[in-house]
Structure formats: structure tokens, C-alpha cells
N, CA, C and O atoms as CSV, one atom per row, in Angstrom:
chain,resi,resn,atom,element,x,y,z
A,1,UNK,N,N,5.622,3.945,16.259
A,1,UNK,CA,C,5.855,3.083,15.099
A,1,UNK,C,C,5.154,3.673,13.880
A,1,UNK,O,O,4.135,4.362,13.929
A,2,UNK,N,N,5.807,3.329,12.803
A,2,UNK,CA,C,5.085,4.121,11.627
A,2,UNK,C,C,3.155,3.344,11.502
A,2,UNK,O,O,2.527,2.332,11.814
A,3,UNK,N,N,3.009,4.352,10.996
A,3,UNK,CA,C,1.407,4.085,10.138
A,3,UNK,C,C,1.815,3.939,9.069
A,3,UNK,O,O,2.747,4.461,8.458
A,4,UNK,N,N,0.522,2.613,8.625
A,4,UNK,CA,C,0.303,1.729,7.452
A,4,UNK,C,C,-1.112,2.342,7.165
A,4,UNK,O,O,-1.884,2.651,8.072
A,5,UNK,N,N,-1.428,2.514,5.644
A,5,UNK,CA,C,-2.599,2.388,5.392
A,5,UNK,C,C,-2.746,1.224,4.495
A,5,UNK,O,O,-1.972,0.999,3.565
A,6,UNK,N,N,-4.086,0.257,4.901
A,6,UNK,CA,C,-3.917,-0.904,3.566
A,6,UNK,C,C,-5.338,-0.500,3.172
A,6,UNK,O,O,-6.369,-0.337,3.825
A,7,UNK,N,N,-5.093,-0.417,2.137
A,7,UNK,CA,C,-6.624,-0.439,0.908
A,7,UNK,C,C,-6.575,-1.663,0.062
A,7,UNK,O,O,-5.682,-2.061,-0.685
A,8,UNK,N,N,-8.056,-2.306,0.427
A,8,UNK,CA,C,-7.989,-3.761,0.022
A,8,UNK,C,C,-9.528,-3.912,0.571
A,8,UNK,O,O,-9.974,-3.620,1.680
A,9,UNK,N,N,-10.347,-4.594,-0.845
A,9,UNK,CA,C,-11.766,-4.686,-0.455
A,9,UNK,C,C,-12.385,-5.828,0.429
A,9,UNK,O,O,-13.395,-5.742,1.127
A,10,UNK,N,N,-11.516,-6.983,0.239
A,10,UNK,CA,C,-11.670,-7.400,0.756
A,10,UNK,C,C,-11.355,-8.155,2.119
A,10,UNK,O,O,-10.282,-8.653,2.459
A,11,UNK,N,N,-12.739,-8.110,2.920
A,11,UNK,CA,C,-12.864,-8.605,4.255
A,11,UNK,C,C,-11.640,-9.316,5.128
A,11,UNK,O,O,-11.002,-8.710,5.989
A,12,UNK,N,N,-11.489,-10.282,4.870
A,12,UNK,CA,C,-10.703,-11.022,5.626
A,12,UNK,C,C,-9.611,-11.441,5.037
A,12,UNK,O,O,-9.236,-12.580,5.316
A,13,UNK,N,N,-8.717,-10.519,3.945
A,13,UNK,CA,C,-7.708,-9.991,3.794
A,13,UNK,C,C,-7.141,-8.843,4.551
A,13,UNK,O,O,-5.983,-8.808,4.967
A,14,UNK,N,N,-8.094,-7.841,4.714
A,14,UNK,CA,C,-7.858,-6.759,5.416
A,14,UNK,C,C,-7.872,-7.174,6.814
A,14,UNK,O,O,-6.812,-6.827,7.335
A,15,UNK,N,N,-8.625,-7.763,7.616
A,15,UNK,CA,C,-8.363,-8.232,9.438
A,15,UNK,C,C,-6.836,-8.917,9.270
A,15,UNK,O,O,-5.940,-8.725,10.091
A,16,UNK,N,N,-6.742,-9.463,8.480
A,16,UNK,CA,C,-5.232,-10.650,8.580
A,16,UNK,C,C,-4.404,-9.533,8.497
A,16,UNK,O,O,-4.113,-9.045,9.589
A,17,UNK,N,N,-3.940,-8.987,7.503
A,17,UNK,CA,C,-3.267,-7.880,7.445
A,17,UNK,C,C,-3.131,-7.002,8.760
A,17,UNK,O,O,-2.120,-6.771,9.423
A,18,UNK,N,N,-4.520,-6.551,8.957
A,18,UNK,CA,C,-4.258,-5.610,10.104
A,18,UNK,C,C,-3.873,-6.172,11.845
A,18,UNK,O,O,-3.064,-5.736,12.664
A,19,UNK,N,N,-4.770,-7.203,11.903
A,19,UNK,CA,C,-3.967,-7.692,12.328
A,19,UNK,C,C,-2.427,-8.520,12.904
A,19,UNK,O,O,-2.071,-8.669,14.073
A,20,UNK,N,N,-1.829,-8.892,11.843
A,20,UNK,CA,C,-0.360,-9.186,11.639
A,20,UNK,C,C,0.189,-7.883,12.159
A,20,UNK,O,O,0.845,-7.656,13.176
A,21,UNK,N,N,-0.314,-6.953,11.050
A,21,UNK,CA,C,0.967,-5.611,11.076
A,21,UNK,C,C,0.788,-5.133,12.829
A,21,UNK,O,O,1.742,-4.803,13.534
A,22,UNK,N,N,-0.591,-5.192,13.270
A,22,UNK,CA,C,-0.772,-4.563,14.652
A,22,UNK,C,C,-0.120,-4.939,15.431
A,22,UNK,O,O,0.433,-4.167,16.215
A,23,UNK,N,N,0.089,-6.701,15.496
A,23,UNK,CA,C,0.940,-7.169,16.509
A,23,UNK,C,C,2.523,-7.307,16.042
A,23,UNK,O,O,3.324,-8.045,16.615
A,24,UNK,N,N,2.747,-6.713,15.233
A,24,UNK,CA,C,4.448,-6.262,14.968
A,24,UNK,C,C,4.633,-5.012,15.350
A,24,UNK,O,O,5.753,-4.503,15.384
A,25,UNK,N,N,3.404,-4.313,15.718
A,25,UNK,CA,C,3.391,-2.698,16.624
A,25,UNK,C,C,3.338,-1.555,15.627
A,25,UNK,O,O,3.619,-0.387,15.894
A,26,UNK,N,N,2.837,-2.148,14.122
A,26,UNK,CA,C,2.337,-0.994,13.099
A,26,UNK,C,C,0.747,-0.035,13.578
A,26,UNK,O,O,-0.258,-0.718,13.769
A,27,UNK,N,N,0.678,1.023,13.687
A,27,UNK,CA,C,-0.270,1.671,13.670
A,27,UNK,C,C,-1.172,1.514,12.293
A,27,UNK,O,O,-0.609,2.184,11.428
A,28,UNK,N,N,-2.265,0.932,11.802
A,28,UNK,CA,C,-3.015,0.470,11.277
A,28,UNK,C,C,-4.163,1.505,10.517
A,28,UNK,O,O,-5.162,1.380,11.225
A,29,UNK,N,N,-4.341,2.032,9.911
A,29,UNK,CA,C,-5.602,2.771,8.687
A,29,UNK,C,C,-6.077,1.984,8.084
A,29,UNK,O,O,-5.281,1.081,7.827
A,30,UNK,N,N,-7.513,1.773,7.496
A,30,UNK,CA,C,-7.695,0.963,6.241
A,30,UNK,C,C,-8.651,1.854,5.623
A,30,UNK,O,O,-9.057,2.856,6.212
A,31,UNK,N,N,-9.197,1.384,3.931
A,31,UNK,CA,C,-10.191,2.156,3.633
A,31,UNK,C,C,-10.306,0.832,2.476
A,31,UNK,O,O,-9.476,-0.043,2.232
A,32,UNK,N,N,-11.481,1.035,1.966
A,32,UNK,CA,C,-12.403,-0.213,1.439
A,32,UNK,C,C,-11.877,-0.022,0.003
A,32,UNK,O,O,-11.302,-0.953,-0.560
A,33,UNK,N,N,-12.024,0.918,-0.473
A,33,UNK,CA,C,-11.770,0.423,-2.029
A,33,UNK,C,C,-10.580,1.970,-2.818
A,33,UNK,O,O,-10.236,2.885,-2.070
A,34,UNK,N,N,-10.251,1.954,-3.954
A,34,UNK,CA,C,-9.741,3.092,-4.270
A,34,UNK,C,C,-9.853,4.573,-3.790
A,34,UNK,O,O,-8.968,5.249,-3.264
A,35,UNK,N,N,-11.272,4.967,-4.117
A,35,UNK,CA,C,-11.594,6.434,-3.971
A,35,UNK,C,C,-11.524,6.458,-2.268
A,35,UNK,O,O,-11.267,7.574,-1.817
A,36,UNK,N,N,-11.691,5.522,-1.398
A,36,UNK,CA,C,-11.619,5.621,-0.243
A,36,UNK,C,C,-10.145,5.909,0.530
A,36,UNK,O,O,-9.822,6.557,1.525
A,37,UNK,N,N,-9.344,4.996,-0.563
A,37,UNK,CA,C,-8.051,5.314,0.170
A,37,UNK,C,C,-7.551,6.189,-0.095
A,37,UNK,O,O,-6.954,6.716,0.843
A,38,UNK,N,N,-7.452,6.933,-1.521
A,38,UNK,CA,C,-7.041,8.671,-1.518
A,38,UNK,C,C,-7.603,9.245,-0.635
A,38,UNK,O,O,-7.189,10.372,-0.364
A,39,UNK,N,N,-8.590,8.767,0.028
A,39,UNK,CA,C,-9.509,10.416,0.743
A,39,UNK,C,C,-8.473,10.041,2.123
A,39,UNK,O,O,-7.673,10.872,2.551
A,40,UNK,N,N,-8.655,8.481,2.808
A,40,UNK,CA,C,-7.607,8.373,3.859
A,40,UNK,C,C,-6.450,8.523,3.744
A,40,UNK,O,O,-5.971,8.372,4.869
A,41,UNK,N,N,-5.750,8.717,3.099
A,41,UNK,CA,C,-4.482,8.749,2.591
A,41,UNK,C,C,-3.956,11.003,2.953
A,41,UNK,O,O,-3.124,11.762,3.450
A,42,UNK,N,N,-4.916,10.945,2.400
A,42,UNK,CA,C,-5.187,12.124,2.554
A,42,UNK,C,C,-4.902,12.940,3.798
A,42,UNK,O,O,-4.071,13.801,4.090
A,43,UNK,N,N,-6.394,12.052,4.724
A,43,UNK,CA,C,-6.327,12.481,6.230
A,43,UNK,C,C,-5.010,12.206,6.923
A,43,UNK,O,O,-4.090,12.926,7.312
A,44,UNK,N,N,-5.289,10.687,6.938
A,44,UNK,CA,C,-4.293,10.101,7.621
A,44,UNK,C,C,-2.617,10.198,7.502
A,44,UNK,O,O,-1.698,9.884,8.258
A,45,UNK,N,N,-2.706,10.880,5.973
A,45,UNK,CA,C,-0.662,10.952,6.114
A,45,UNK,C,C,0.116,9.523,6.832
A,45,UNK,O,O,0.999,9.518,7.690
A,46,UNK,N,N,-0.566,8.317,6.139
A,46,UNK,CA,C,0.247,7.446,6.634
A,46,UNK,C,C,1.947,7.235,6.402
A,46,UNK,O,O,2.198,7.474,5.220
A,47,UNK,N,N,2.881,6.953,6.983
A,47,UNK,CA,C,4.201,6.418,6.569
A,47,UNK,C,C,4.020,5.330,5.248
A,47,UNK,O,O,5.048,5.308,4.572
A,48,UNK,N,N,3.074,4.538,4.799
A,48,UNK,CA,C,3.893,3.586,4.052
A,48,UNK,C,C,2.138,3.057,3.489
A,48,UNK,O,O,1.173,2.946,4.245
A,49,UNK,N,N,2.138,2.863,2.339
A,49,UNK,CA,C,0.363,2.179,1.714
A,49,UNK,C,C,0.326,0.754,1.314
A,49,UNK,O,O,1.251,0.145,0.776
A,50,UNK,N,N,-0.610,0.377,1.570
A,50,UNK,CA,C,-0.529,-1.395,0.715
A,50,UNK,C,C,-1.711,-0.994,-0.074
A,50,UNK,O,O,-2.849,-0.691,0.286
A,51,UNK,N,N,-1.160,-1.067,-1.241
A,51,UNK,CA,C,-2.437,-0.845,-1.613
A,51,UNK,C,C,-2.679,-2.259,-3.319
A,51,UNK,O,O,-1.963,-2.515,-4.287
A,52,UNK,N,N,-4.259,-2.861,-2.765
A,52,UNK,CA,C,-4.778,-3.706,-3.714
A,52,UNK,C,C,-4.679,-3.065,-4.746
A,52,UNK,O,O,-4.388,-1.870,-4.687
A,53,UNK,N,N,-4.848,-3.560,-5.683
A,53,UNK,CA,C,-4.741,-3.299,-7.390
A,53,UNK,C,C,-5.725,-3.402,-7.808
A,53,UNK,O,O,-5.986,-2.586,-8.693
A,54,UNK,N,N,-6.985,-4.573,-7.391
A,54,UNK,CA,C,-8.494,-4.999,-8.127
A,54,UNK,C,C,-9.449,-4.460,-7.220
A,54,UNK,O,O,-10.079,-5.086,-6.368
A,55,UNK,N,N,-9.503,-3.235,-7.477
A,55,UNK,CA,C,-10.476,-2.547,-6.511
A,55,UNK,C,C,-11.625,-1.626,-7.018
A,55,UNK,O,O,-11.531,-0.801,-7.926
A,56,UNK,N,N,-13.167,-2.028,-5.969
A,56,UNK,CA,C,-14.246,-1.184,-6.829
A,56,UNK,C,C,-13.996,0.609,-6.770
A,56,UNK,O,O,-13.099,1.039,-6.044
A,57,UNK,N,N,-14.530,1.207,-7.276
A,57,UNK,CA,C,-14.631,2.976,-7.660
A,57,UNK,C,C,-13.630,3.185,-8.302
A,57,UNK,O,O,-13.769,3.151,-9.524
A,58,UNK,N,N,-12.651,3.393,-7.904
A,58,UNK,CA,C,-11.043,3.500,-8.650
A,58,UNK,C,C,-10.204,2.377,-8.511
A,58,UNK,O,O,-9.977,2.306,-7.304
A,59,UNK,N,N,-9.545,1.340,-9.167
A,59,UNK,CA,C,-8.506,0.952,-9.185
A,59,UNK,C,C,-7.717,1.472,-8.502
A,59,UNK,O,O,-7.752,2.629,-8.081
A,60,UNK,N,N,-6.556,0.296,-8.239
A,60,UNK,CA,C,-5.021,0.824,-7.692
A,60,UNK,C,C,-4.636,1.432,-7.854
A,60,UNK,O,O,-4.269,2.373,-7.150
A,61,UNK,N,N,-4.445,1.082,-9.485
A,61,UNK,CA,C,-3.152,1.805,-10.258
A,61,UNK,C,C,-3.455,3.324,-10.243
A,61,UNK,O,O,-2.585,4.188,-10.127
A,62,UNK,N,N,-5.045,3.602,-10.398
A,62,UNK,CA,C,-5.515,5.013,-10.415
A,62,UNK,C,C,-5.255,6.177,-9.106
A,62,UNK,O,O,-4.870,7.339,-8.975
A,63,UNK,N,N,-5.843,4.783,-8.075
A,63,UNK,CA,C,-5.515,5.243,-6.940
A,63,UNK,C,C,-4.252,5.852,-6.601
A,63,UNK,O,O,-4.086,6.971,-6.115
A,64,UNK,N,N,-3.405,5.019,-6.900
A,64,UNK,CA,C,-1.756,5.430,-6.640
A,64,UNK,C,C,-1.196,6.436,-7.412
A,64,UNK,O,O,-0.052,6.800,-7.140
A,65,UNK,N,N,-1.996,7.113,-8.620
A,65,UNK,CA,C,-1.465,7.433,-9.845
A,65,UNK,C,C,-2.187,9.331,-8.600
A,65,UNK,O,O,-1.669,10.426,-8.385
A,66,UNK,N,N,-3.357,8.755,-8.229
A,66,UNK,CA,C,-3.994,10.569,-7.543
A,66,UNK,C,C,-2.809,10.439,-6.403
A,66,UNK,O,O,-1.925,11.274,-6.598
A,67,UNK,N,N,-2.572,9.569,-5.229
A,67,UNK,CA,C,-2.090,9.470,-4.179
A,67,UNK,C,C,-0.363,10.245,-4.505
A,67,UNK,O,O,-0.042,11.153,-3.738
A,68,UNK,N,N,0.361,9.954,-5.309
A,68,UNK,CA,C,1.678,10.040,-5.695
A,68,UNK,C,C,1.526,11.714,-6.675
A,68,UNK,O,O,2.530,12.421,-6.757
A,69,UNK,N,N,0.272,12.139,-7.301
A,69,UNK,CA,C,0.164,13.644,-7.527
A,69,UNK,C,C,-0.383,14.518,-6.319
A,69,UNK,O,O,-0.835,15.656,-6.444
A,70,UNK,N,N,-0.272,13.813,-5.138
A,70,UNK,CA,C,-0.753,14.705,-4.466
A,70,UNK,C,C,0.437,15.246,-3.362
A,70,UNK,O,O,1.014,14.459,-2.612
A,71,UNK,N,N,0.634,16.300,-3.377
A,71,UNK,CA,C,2.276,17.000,-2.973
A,71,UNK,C,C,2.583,16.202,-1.133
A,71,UNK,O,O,3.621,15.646,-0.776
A,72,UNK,N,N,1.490,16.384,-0.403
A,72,UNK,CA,C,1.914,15.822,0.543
A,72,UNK,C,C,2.227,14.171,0.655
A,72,UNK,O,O,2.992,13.592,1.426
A,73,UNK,N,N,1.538,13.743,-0.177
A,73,UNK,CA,C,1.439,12.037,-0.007
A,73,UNK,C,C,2.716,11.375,-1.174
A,73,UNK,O,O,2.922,10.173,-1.338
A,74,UNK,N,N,3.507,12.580,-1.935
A,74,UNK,CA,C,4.551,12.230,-3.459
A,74,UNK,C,C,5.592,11.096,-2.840
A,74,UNK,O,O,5.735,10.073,-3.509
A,75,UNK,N,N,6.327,11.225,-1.593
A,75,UNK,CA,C,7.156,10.463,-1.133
A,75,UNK,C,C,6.447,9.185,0.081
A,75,UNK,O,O,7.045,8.502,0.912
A,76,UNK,N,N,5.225,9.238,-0.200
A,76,UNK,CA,C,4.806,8.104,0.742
A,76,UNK,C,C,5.314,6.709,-0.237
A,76,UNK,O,O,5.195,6.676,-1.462
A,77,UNK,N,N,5.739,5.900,0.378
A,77,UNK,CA,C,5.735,4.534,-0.547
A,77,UNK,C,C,4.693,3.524,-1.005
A,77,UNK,O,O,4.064,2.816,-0.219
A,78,UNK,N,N,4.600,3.510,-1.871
A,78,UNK,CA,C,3.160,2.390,-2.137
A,78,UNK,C,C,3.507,1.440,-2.510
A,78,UNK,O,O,4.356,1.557,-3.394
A,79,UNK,N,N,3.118,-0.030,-2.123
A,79,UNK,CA,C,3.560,-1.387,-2.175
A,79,UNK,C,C,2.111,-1.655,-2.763
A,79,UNK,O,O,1.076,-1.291,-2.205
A,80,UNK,N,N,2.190,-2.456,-4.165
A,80,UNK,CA,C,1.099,-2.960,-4.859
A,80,UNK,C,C,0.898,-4.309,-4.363
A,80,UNK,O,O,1.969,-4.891,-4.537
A,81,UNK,N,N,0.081,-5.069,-3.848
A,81,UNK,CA,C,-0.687,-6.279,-3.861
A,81,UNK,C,C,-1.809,-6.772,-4.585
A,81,UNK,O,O,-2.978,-6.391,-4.631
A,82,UNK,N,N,-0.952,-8.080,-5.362
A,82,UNK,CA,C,-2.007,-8.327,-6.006
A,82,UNK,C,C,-2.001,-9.591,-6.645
A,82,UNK,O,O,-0.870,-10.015,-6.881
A,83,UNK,N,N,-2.766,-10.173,-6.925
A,83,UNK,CA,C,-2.923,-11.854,-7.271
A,83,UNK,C,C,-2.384,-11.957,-8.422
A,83,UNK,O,O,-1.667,-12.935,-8.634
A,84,UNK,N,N,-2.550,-11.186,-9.226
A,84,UNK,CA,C,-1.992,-10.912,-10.476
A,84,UNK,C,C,0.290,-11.135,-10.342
A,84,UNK,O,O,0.989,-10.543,-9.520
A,85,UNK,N,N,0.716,-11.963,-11.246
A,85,UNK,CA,C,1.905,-12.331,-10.835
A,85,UNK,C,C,2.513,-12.191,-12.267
A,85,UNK,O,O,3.339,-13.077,-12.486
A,86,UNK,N,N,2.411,-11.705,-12.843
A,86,UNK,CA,C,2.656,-11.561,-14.474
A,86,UNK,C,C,3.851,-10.863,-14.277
A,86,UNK,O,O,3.997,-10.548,-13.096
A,87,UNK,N,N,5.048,-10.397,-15.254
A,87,UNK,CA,C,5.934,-9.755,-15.063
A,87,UNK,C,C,5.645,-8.362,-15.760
A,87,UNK,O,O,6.474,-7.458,-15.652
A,88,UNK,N,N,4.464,-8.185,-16.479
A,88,UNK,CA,C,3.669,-7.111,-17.029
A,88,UNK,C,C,3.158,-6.465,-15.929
A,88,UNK,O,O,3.413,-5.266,-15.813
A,89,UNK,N,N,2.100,-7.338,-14.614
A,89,UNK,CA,C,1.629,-6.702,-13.986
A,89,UNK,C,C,2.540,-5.921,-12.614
A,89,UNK,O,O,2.038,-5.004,-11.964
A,90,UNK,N,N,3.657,-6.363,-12.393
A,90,UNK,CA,C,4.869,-5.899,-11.912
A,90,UNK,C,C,5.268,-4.033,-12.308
A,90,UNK,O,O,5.025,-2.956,-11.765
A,91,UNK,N,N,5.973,-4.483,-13.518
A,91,UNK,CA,C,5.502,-3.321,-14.339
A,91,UNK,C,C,4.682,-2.007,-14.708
A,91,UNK,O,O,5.009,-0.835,-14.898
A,92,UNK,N,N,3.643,-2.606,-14.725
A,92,UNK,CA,C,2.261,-1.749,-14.731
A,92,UNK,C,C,2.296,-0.833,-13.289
A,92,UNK,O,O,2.368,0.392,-13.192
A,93,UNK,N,N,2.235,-1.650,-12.423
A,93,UNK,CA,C,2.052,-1.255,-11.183
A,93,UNK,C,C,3.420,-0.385,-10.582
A,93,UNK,O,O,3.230,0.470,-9.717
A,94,UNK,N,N,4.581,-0.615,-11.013
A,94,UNK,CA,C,6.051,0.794,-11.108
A,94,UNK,C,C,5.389,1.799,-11.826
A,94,UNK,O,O,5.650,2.949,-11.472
A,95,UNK,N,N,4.644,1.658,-12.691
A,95,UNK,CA,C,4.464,2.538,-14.032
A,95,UNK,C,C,3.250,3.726,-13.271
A,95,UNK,O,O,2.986,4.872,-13.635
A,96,UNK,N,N,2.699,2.945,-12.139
A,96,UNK,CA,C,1.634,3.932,-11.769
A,96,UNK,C,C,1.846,4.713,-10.792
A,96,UNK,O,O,1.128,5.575,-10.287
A,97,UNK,N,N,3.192,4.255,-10.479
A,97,UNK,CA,C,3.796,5.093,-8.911
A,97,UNK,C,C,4.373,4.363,-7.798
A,97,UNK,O,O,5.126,4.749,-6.904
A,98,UNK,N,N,3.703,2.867,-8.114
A,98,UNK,CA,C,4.375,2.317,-6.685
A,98,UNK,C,C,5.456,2.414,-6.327
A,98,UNK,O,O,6.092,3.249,-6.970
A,99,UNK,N,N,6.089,1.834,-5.419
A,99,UNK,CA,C,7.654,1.979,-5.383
A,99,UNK,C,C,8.479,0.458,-4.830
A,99,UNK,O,O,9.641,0.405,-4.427
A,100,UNK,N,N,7.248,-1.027,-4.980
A,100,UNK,CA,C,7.359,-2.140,-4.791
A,100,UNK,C,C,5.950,-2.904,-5.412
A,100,UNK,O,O,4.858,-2.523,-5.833
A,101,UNK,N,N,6.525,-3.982,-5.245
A,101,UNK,CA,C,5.515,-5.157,-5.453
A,101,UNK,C,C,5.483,-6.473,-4.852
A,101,UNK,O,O,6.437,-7.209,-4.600
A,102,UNK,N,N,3.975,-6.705,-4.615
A,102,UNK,CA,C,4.054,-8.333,-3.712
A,102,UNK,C,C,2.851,-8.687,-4.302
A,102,UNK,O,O,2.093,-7.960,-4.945
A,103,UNK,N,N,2.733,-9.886,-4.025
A,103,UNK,CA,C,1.728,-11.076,-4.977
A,103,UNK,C,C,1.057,-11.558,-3.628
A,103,UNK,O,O,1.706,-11.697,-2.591
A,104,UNK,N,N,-0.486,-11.834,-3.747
A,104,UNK,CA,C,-0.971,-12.742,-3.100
A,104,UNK,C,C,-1.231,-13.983,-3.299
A,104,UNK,O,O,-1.745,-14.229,-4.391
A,105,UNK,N,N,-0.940,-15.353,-2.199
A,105,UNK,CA,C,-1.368,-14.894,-0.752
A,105,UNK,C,C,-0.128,-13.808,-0.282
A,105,UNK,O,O,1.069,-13.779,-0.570
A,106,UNK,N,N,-0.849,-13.069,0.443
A,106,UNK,CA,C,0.812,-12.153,1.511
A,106,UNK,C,C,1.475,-13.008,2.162
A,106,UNK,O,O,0.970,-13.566,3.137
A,107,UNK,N,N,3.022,-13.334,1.654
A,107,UNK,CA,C,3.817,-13.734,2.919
A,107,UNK,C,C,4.392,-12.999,3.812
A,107,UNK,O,O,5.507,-12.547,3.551
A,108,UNK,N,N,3.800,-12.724,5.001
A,108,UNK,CA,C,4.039,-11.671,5.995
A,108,UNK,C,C,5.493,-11.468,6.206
A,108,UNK,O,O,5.702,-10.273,6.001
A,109,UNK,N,N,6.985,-12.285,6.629
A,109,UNK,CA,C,7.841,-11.815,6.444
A,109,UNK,C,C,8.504,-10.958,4.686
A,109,UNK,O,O,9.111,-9.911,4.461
A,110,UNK,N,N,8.013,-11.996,3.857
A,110,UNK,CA,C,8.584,-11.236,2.746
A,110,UNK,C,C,7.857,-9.479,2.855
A,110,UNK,O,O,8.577,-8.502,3.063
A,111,UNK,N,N,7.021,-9.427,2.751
A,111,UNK,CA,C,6.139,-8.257,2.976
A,111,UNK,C,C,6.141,-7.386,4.051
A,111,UNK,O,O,5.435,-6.380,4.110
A,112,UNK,N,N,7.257,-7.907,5.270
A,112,UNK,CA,C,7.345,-7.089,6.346
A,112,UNK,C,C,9.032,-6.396,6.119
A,112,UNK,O,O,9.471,-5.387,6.670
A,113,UNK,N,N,9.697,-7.229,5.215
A,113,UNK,CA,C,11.155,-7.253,4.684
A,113,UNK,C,C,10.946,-5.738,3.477
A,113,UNK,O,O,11.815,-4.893,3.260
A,114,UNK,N,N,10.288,-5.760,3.188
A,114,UNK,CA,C,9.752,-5.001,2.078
A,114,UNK,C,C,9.542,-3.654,2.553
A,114,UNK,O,O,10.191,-2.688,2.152
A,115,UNK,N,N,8.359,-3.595,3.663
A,115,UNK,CA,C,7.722,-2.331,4.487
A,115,UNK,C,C,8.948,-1.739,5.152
A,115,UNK,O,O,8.983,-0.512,5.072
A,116,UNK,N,N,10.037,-2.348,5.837
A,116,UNK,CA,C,11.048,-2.300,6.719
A,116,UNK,C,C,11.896,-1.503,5.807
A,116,UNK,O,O,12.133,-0.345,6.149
A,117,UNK,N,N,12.513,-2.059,4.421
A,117,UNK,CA,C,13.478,-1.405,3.297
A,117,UNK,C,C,13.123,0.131,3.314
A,117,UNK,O,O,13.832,0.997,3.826
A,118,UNK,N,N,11.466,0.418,2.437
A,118,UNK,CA,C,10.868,1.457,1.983
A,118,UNK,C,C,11.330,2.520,2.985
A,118,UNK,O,O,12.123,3.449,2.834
A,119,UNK,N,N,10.333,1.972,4.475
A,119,UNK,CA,C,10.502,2.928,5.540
A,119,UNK,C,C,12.108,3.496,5.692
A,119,UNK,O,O,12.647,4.528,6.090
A,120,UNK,N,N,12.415,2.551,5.287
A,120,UNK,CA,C,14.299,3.128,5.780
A,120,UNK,C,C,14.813,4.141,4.886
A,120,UNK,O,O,15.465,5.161,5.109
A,121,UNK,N,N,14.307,3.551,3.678
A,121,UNK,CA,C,14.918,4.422,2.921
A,121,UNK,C,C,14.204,6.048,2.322
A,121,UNK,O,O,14.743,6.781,1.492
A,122,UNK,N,N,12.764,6.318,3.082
A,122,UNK,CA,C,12.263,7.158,2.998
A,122,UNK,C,C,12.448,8.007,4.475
A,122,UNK,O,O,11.773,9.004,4.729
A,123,UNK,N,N,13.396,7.488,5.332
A,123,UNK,CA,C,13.939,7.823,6.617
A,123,UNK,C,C,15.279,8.463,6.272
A,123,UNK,O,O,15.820,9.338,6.948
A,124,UNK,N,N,15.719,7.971,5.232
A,124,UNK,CA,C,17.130,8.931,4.757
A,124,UNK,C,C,17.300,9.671,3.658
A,124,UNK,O,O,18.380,9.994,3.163
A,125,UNK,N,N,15.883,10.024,3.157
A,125,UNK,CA,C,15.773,10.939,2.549
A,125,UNK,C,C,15.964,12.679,3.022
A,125,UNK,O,O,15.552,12.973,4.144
A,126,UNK,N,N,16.494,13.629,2.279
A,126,UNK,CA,C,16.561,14.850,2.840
A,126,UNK,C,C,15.152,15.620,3.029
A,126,UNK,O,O,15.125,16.742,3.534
């Protein structure tokens, strides 16, 4: 099953998450804040990122902005999460690389409807 990496600082956002995705049979990465998840992102070559937006060392948007210049990780998909629901912050977050958006709280099907699309369509890529 593909690997997820979610970068997201906080605690018991990240167990819910990882948990959910684990028992839908996602292989699971996490890393605590921005600069952490480029470096995993890195290692790990996950299939698909969740990545928070309000995060300490680097931001999301920054995060996603190194993750998407970096040649191996250019076609990974990044799904922004974030409390923020503005149609600006939507926006912002296309503008930095993502290639979706979801609002918290996570609704696990909308958000599993989402992961499912990306993966597919980065499955029929040449």
C-alpha cells in the first residue's frame, strides 16, 4: 500500500491520523514540524504528504515550496491541512505547490476520497 507522510505538530492530530490511515492499510511516516518533513520526505520517498500549514522551523507553504524543488520528491502530491478555511488560504497553499486542500477538523472519508484521486492520478502518469 502506498506511504503517507503527515507533517503536523501537533500530538494528537498526528496519532488520529496515523492511526485512521494505518487501519485503511496506509504505510505511515511522520515528522514534527516543517524542516523535519523535508529531511523525511527526503529519506522516506513517500507516495503522497499531508502536510500542516501552521508549523514551527519552516512553515508549510515553505516546506512544500523545498519538497516540490526537490527533483525526486517534484511529482509527490501534497495535500495542505489546515484550520485556516479562507478561499485565499486555498489559494496560497496551490500557489506553494500543493496539489489539494482540506480544512480541519479532518473528515477522514473526504480526505481519504482525496488521497485515493492524487494516488491515481500520479499512477497514470508517464
Amino acid at each position: 500500500m502506498a506511504k503517507v507522510l503527515i507533517v503536523e505538530d501537533n500530538e494528537m492530530n498526528r496519532d488520529m491520523l496515523s492511526r485512521r490511515l494505518t487501519r485503511k492499510g496506509y504505510e505511515v511516516v511522520m515528522a514534527i514540524d516543517g524542516e523535519e518533513g523535508v529531511a523525511v520526505a527526503v529519506s522516506a520517498l513517500p507516495d503522497i504528504i499531508l502536510m500542516d500549514m501552521s508549523l514551527p522551523r519552516i512553515d508549510g507553504w515553505e516546506a512544500t515550496r523545498r519538497i516540490k524543488a526537490t527533483e525526486a520528491l517534484r511529482e509527490v502530491p501534497v495535500i495542505a491541512l489546515t484550520a485556516h478555511a479562507m478561499a485565499s488560504d486555498r489559494d496560497r497553499a496551490l500557489a506553494a505547490g500543493c496539489d489539494d486542500y482540506d480544512t480541519k477538523p479532518v473528515e477522514l472519508p473526504r480526505l481519504l476520497e482525496k488521497i485515493e484521486v492524487l494516488l491515481a492520478r500520479r499512477a497514470t502518469r508517464p
